[in-house]
FITI-579505 format. One record per residue (C-alpha): residue in three letters; x, y, z. Coordinates in steps of 0.001 Angstrom, whole numbers, plus 500000, padded with zeros to 6 digits. Example, Ala and Ser with C-alpha at 12.3 -4.5 7.8 and 13.67 -1.06 7.14 Angstrom:
FITI-579505
Ala512300495500507800;Ser513670498940507140;
***
This chain:
FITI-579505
Unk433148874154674234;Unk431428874941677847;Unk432385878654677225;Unk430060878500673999;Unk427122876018675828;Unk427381878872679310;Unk427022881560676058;Unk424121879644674191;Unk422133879213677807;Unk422568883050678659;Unk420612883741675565;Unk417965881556676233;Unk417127882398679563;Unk415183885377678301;Unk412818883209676396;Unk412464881016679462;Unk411209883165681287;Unk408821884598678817;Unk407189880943678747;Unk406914881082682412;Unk405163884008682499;Unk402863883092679641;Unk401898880200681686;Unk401763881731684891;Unk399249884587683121;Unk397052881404681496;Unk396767880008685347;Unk395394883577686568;Unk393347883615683737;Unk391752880082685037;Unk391669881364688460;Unk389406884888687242;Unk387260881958685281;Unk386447880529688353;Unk386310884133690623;Unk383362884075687985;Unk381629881028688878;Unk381595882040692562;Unk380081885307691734;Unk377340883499689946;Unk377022881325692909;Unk377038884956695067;Unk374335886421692563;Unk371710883191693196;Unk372365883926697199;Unk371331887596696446;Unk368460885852695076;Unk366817883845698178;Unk367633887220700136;Unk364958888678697242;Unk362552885577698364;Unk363135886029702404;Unk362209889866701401;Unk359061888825699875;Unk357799887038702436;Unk358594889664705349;Unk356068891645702722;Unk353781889085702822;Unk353888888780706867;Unk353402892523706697;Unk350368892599704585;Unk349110889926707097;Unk349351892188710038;Unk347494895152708111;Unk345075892681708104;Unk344782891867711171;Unk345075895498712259;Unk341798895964710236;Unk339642893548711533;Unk340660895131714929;Unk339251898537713864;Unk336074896605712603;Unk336448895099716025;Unk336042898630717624;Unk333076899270715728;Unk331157896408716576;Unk331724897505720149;Unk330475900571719655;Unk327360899111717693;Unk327028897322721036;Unk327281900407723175;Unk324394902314721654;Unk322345898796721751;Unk322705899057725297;Unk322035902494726112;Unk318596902006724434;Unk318015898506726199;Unk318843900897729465;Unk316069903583728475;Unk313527900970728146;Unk314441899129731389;Unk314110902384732792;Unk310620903069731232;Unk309275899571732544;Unk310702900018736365;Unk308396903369736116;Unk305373901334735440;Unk306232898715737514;Unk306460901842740503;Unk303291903252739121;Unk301368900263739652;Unk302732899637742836;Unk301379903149743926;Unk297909902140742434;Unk297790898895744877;Unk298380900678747912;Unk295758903656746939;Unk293017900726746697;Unk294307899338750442;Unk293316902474751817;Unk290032903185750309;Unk289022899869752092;Unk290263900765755441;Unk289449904760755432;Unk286249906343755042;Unk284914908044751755;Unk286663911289752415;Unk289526909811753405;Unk289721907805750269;Unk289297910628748414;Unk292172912824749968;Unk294355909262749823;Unk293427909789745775;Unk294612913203745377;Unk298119912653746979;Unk298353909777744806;Unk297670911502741964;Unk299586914379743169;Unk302732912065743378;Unk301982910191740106;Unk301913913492738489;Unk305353914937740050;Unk307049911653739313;Unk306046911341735496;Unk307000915751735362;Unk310651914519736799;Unk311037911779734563;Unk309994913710731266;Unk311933916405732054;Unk315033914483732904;Unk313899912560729292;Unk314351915782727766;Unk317470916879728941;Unk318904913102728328;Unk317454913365724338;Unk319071917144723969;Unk322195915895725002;Unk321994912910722560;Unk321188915532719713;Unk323822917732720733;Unk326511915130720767;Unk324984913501716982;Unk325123916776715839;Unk328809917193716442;Unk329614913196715045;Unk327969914282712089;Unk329763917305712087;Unk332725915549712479;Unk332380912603709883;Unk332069915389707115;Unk335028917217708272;Unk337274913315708267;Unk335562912753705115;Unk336706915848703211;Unk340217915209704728;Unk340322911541703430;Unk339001913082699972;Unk342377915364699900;Unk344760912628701328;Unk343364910400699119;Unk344214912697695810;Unk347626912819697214;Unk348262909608697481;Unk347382909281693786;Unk349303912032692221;Unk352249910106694430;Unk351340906806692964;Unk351667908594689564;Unk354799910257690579;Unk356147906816691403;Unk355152905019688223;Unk357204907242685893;Unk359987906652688322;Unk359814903054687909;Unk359837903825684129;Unk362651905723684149;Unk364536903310686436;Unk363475900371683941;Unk364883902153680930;Unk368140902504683421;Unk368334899006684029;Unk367845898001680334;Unk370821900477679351;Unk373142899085682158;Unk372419895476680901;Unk373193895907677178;Unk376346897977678438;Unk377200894503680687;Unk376503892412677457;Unk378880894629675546;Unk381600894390678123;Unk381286890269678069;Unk381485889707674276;Unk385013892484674919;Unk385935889710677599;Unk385031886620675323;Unk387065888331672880;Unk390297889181674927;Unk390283885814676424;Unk390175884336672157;Unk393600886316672142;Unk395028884872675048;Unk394156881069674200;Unk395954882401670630;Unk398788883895672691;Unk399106880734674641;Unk399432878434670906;Unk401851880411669936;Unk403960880189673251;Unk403987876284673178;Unk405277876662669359;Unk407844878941670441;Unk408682875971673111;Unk409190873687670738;Unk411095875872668447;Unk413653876054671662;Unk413913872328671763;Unk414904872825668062;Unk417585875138668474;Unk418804873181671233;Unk419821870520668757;Unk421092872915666251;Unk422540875901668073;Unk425956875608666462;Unk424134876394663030;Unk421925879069663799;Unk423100881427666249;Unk422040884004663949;Unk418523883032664204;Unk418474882672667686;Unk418850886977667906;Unk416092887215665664;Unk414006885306668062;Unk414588887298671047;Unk413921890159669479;Unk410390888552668801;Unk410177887596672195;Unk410928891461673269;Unk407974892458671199;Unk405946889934672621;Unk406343891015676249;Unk405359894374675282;Unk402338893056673072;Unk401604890836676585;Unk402015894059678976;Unk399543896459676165;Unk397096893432676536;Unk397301893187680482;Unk396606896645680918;Unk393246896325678791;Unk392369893019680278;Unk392674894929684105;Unk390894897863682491;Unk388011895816681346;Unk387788893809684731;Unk386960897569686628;Unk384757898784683923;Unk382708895683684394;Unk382908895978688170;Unk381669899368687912;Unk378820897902685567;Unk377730895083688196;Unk377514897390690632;Unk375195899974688822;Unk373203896957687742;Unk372699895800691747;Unk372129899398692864;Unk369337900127690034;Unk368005896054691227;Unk368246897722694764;Unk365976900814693949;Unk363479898911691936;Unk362963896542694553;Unk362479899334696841;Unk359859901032694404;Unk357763898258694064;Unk357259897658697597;Unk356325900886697999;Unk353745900786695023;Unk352403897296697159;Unk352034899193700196;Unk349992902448698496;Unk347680900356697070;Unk346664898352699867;Unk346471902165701778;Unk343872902750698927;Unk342103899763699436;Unk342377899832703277;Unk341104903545702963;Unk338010903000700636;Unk336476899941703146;Unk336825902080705531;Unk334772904935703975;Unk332045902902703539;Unk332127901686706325;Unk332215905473707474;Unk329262905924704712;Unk326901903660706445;Unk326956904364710012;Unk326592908306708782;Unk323219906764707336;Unk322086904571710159;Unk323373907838712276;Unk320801909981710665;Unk317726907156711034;Unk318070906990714897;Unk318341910764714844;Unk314826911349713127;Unk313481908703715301;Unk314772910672718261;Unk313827913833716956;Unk309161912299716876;Unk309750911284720122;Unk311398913999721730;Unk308518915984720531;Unk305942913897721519;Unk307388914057724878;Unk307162918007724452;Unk303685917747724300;Unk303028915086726828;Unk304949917613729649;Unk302535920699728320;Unk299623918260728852;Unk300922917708732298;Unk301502921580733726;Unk297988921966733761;Unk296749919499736499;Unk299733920364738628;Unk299077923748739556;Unk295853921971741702;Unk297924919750743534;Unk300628922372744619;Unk298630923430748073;Unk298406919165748640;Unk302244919422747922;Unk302712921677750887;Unk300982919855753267;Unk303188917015752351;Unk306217918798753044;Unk305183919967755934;Unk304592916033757365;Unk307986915104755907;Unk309328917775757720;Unk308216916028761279;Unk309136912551759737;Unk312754914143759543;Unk313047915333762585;Unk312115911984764125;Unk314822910233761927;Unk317406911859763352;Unk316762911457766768;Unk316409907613766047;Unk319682907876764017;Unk321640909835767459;Unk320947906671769491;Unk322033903923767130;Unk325305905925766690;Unk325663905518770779;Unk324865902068770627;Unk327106901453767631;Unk330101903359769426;Unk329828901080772687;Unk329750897928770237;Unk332775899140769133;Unk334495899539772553;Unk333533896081773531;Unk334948894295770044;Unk338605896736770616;Unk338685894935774498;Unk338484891604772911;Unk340800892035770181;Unk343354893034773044;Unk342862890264774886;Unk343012887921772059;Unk346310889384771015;Unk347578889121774797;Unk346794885517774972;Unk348687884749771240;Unk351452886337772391;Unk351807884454775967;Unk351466880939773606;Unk353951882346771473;Unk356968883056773598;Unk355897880060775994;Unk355469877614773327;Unk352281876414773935;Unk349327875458771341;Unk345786875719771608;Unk345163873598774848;Unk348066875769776906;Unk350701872418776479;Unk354087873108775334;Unk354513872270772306;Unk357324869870770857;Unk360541871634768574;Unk361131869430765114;Unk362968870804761826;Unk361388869969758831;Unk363427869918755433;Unk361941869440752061;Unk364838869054749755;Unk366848866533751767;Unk366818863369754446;Unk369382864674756464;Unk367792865202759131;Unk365955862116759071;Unk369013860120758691;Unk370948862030761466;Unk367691861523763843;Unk368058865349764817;Unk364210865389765951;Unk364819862501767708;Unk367453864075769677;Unk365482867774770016;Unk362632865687771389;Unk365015863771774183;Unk366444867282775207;Unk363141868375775645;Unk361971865652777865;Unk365167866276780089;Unk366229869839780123;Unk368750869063783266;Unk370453866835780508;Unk370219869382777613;Unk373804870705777636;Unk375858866975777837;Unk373515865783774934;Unk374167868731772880;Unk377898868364773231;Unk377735864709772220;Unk375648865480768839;Unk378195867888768177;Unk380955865784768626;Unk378935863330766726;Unk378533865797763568;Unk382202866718763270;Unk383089863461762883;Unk380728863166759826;Unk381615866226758641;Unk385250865323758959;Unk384504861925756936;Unk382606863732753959;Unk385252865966753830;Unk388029863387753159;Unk385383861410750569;Unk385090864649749050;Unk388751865106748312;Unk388801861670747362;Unk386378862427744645;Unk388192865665743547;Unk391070863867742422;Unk389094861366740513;Unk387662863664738753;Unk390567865345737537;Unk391577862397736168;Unk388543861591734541;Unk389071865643733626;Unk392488864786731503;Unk390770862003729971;Unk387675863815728192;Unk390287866662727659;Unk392099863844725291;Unk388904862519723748;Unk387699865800722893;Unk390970866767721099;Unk390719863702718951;Unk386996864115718524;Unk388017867551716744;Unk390664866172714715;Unk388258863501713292;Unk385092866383712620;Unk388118868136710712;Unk389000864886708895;Unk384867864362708114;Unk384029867704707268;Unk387215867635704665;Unk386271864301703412;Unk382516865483702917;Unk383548869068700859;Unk385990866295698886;Unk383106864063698162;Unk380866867391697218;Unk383800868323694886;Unk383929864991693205;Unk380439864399692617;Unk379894867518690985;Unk382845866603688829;Unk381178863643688054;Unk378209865532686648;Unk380503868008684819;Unk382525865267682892;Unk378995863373682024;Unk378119866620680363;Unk381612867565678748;Unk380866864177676537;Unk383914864469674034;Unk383404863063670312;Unk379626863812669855;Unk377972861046672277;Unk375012861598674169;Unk375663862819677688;Unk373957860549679605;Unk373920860893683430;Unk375158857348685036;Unk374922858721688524;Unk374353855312690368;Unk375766854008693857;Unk377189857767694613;Unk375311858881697682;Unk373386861209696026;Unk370757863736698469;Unk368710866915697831;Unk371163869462697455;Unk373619867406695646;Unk370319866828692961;Unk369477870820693151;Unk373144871266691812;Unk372353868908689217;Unk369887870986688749;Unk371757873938688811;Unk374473872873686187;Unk372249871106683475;Unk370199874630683674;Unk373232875752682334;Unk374705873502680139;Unk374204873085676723;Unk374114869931676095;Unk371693868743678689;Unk368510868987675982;Unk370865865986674889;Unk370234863989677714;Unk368037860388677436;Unk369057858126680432;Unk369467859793684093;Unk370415857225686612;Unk369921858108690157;Unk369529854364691708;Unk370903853652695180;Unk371352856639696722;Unk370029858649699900;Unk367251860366698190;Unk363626860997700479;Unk360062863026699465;Unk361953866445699578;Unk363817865695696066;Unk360844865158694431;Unk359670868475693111;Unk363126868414691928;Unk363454865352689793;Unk360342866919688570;Unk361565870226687192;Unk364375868029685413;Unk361778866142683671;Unk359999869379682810;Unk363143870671681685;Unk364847867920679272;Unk362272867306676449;Unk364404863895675310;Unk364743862034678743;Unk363494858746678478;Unk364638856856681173;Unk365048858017684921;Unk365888855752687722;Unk365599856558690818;Unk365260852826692617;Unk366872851638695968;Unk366143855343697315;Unk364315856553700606;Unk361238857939698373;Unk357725856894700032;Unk354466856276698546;Unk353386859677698977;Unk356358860974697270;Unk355915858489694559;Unk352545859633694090;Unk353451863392693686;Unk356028862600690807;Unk353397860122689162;Unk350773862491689491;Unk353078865557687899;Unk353745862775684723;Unk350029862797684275;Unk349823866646684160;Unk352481866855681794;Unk351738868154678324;Unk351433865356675707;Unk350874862631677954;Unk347847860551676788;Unk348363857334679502;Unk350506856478682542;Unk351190853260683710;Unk352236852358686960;Unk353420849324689141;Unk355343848250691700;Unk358394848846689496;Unk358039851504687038;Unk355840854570685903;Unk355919854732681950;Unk354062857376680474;Unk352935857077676772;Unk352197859939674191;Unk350055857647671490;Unk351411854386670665;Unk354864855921671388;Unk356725855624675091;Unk357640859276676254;Unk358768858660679383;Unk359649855751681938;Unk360718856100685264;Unk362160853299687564;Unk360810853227691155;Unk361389849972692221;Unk362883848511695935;Unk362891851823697986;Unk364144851550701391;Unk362982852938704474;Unk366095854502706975;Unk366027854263710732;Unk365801856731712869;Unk369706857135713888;Unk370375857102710642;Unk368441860042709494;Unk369591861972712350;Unk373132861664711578;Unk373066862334708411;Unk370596865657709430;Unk373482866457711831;Unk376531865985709160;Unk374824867512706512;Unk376281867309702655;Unk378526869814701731;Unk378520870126697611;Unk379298873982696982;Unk381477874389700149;Unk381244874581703927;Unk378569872931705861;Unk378237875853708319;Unk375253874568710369;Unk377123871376710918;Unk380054872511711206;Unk379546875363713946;Unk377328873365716083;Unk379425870836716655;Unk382409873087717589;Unk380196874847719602;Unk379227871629721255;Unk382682870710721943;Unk384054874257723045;Unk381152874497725720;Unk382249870871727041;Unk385828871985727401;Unk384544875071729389;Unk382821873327731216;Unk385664870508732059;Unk388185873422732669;Unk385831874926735256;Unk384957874810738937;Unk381331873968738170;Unk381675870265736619;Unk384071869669740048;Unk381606870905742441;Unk378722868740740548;Unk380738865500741037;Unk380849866480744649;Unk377565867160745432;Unk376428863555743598;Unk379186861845745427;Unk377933863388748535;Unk374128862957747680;Unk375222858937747240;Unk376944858342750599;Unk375490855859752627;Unk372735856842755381;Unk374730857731759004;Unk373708856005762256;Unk373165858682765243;Unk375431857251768425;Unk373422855463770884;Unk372331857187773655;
***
């Protein structure tokens, strides 16, 4: 009889085994479900990279800006510039009157004071002068007003030449844009032929995975077919070979289907990563279509800018060009009177010549005079620096006394407290003495010294101690942040469990939310969020209950887009939060905005919002609390941890605690006890003298 049981288990082993690995292939299948999940949760962080992205664009079109106003900046100076250099010309043109009359006043002086023919010879020079002074100043005029038409001449020159080359780079630019555009096209019709290829491959996985939930039916038949021929194996043995022949074919059905299922898995690989390369290149294409165009618009304010200083350019140059002629004629007009004064100009030169000569010899002596000045003021200085350096090396101030020796110290009292000034000042009094009293302060300090010394190692040891201790608090300070960072991913876990199990709602019931009392914050809502965007029940939904839980101001624009979202919610609570009248204001003020709405009501209470004579909406808002500041900040430093990890939280605080046990380990934290031990010892009393 055991002979024919050992014979009976030997052929079902076989099957066995084929159940277990049925069931071990279901629970990979499960875990590539959920490999799924997390690369859906990968894809939506690929996502905020695409929003950080954008706005590094957006702080890069703000710097182009800012780099144009600079270059209007520049321009503005140079407005400025030419402003100036005409405001010079005319102050120049006034200080020539102003000389001019000046010259007049002292020509009518003279005719008073000299006779007729005096006067009269006074008149010519004048004139003479007048004449000379008005030829210099024209004809330095003209040279000034050639150069300025010179150097227009070559701006002008100049603009056309940058204009014609902004003309070409400017066609380039748009046969590039062009160039560009039917790159994007092509790279769109790319993308759309990579998607319906990934849409092909899922309905292929949605399909394989029908066979393998078939598959897994028929495996727990064939179980309880076992169980069956467990109680009849005398009877049919027979039967029992037909079986495992079944089973055979099913393990090679099983391996056929494997191979296709790891097949599929690379080919959709392969697909994903297409799709993200083609996202990649778009991205970069579009950026660089943002960036041409705001060349193009950057480059056409700039040319008219260009455009109008060419014109204003041109009016000062015709204005330039009258006078510089009229100044033409005005020096012709001149030459003629002064050929009569060039004899009077010779006579002049030869007086100037005599003036000259006396000049000099007045200049000789004040260099003599000024050379023996400088003699006497060397002597002084050297006597000066004799009589410093006689007070310096005999210690003496101003009056020739000796002066007293004291050490001042800014950053500590010891030398108040060990009276070494008072001692300095005795030794001084009796320098006979100076040697015994030095000795005694000496002996004096060792002994301190000795006595801080033993304190000190005193102190050392206490601070080990106190070293091992904090060594022992830390390590169980890390084993409870372990302990509360598990607990918290466990609570994230649950709580979106929750939410999944509301929406599963077996035997056709309406999946409403009951979500009170669970500690509910911002991100734990934006995965609500998150999952009813992708349920399919949620359009199902009529009561969400959010009441007392830790929700603030920052979770309202998201209870917002969940009222946008499900068109049959009628009821949300969201009393006993940490939601402020501002933030209640916000959501109320969204209800109003909302399409359909005809009236809101609002109280202390509740917001209901009516469409007609019919309630659309109502909203509980009753009894919020406000949190303390402690509060707040711990749960800021915890953090809530739904989809994994808190790394933030998690990483500072092991940073915290790693730099305290560096610290404890090392010299420093030892040698800072000392010097506050030391710092606290009690003041020292000098020996009597």
């Amino acid at each position: 009889m055991s002979t024919h049981g050992a014979y009976d288990d030997d052929k079902r082993s076989p099957t066995v085994s084929l159940v277990k690995n049925e069931e071990e292939e279901i629970v990979n299948l499960k875990a590539e479900q959920k490999g799924s999940i997390a690369e859906e949760i990968r894809l939506e962080g690929i996502a905020d990279e695409f929003k950080n992205m954008k706005k590094l664009n957006e702080e890069q079109v703000v710097f182009t800006e800012n780099e144009a106003a600079k270059v209007k900046e520049m321009l503005r100076q140079i407005t400025q510039e030419h402003e100036q250099t005409a405001a010079a010309i005319k102050n120049m043109e006034a200080q020539a009157k102003s000389e001019m009359d000046s010259l007049e006043e002292a020509l009518r002086i003279e005719k008073k004071r000299n006779t007729e023919l005096l006067q009269q010879c006074r008149h010519n020079e004048v004139a003479e002068r007048r004449m000379t002074q008005e030829i210099g100043e024209m004809k330095r005029l003209c040279d000034e007003e050639r150069k300025e038409l010179v150097r227009l001449e070559a701006m002008r020159d100049g603009s056309a030449y940058e204009h014609e080359q902004y003309i070409n780079e400017k066609g380039e630019l748009v046969r590039r844009l062009e160039m560009l555009k039917d790159q994007n096209g092509k790279y769109s019709e790319s993308i759309t032929e990579v998607e319906s290829n990934n849409e092909k491959a899922r309905e292929k996985y949605n399909e394989q995975a029908e066979k393998f939930r078939n598959m897994g039916d028929q495996v727990f038949r064939l179980m309880d077919q076992l169980r069956m021929v467990q109680l009849e194996r005398r009877k049919r043995i027979e039967s029992v070979s037909e079986r495992r022949k079944r089973a055979d074919h099913l393990e090679n059905a099983n391996a056929q289907s494997l191979t296709r299922i790891q097949i599929e898995h690379e080919a959709r690989q392969n697909a994903e990563a297409a799709l993200r390369k083609a996202e990649q290149v778009l991205n970069l294409l579009r950026k660089k279509q943002r960036s041409l165009e705001e060349t193009h618009t950057m480059a056409v304010r700039v040319q008219e800018k260009t455009e109008r200083d060419a014109s204003q350019l041109r009016d000062n140059l015709t204005a330039l060009t009258t006078r510089n002629q009229y100044l033409i004629n005005r020096v012709d007009g001149q030459e003629e009177d002064s050929s009569a004064l060039k004899q009077r100009i010779a006579e002049t030169q030869q007086e100037l010549y005599k003036l000259r000569q006396t000049d000099k010899e007045l200049r000789g002596q004040l260099l003599v005079s000024e050379d023996a000045e400088a003699e006497l003021s060397a002597d002084i200085a050297k006597l000066n620096a004799e009589i410093d350096f006689v007070k310096r090396t005999d210690m003496l101030d101003e009056n020739g006394r000796m002066k007293p020796i004291q050490i001042e110290s800014d950053g500590s009292d010891l030398v108040s407290r060990l009276q070494i000034n008072e001692f300095l000042y005795r030794a001084q009094q009796e320098p006979r003495e100076a040697v015994a009293l030095i000795i005694e302060k000496l002996s004096h300090l060792l002994e301190l010294i000795h006595g801080a010394q033993s304190q000190g190692h005193q102190y050392l040891g206490d601070l080990d101690r106190s070293n091992g201790y904090m060594k022992s608090l830390r390590n169980k300070n890390k084993e409870l942040l372990e302990d509360v960072i598990t607990l918290e991913r466990f609570r994230g876990r649950t709580l979106l469990q929750v939410i999944t199990n509301a929406l599963a709602c077996p035997g056709g019931k309406k999946p409403d939310l009951l979500l009170e009392g669970l500690g509910y914050t911002v991100a734990e809502v934006y995965e609500l969020l998150r999952m009813l965007h992708a349920a399919d029940s949620a359009q199902q939904i009529e009561v969400i209950d959010l009441s007392k839980n830790d929700l603030n101001d920052e979770a309202v624009p998201l209870l917002c887009e969940i009222i946008n979202m499900l068109s049959y919610l009628k009821l949300l609570d969201v009393s006993e939060n940490y939601l402020t009248p501002q933030g209640i204001g916000k959501l109320s003020n969204f209800i109003k905005g909302m399409e359909g709405i005809t009236s809101v009501l609002q109280n202390d209470e509740k917001i209901a919002a009516n469409s007609g004579a019919q309630t659309r909406i109502q909203v509980k808002i009753g009894n919020q609390k406000f949190p303390d500041e402690k509060e707040l900040e711990a749960r800021t430093a915890l953090g809530s941890d739904i989809s994994g990890p808190n790394p933030v939280a998690s990483e500072k605080a092991k940073e915290l605690l790693s730099n305290a046990d560096t610290f404890l380990e090392s010299d420093g934290a030892k040698r800072k006890d000392n010097a506050q031990a030391s710092s606290e010892l009690p003041p020292i009393k000098p020996p009597p003298s």
